[in-house]
C-alpha positions as CSV (number, residue, x, y, z in Angstrom):
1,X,-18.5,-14.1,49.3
2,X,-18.8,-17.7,50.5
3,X,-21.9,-18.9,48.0
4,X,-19.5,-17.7,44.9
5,X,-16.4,-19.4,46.5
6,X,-18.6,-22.2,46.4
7,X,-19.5,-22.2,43.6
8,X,-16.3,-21.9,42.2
9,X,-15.5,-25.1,43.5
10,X,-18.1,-26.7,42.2
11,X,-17.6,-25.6,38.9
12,X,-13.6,-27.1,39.3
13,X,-15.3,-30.4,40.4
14,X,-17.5,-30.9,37.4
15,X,-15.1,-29.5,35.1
16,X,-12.3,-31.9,36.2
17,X,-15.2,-34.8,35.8
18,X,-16.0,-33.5,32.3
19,X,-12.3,-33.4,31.2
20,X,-11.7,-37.0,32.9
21,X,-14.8,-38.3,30.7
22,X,-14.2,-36.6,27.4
23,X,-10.0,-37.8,27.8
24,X,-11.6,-41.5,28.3
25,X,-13.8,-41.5,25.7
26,X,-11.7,-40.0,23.0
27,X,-9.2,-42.6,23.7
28,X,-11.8,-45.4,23.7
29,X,-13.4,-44.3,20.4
30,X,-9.8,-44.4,18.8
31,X,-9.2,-47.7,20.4
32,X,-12.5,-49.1,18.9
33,X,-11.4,-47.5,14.9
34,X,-8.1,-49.6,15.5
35,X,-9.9,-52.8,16.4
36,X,-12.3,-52.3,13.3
37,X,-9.4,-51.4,10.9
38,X,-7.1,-54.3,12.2
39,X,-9.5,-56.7,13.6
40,X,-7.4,-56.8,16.9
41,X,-9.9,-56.8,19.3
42,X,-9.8,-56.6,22.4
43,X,-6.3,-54.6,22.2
44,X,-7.3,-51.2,20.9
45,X,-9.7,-51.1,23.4
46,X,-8.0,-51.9,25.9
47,X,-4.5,-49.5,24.8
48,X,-7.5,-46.9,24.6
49,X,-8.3,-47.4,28.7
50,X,-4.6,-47.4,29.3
51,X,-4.2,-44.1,27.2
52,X,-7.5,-42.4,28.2
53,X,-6.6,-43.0,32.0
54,X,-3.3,-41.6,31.6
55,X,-4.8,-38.4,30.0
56,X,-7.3,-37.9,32.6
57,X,-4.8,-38.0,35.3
58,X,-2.2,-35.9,33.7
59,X,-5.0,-33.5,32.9
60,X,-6.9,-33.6,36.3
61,X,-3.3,-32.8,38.1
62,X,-3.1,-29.5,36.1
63,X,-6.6,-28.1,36.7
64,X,-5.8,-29.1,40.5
65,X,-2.3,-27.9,40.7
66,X,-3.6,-24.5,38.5
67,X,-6.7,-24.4,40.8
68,X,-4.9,-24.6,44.1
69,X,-2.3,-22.1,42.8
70,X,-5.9,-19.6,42.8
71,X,-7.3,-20.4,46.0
72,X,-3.9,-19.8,47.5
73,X,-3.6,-16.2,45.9
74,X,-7.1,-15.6,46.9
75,X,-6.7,-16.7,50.7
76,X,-3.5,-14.4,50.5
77,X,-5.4,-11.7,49.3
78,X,-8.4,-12.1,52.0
79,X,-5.1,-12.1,54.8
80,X,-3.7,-9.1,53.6
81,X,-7.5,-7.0,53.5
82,X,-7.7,-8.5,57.3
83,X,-4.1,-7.4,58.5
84,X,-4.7,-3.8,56.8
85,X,-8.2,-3.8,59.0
């Protein structure tokens, strides 16, 4: 039971890393379009961080908050199976 506990908290590390990156470089990639289209450069860019960052955060708080929410209905779970024991 403890290797697949494990590994689910692995998999909710990489997966908040993978959302954090693909958040970022959405943002940055619609940053670069604007600086090409209105030749505003560095600006789009660097709205693009701002935006991207924001995303990533707002996005890494609900995997956390949702994965917490899981471990904590699991642990209760695991307490009630020892108090029926």
């Amino acid at each position: 039971m403890g290797m697949i506990r494990q590994a689910g908290a692995a998999g909710m590390v990489l997966s908040i890393g993978f959302t954090g990156g693909v958040c970022l470089g959405i943002s940055l990639f619609i940053g670069y379009k604007i600086d090409s289209y209105f030749s505003s450069e560095p600006w789009g860019i660097i709205g693009g961080i701002i935006i991207g960052l924001a995303a990533a955060v707002v996005q890494t708080w609900k995997q956390l908050r949702e994965s917490m929410d899981r471990f904590a209905k699991e642990d209760d779970r695991s307490k009630e199976k020892n108090t029926k024991l």
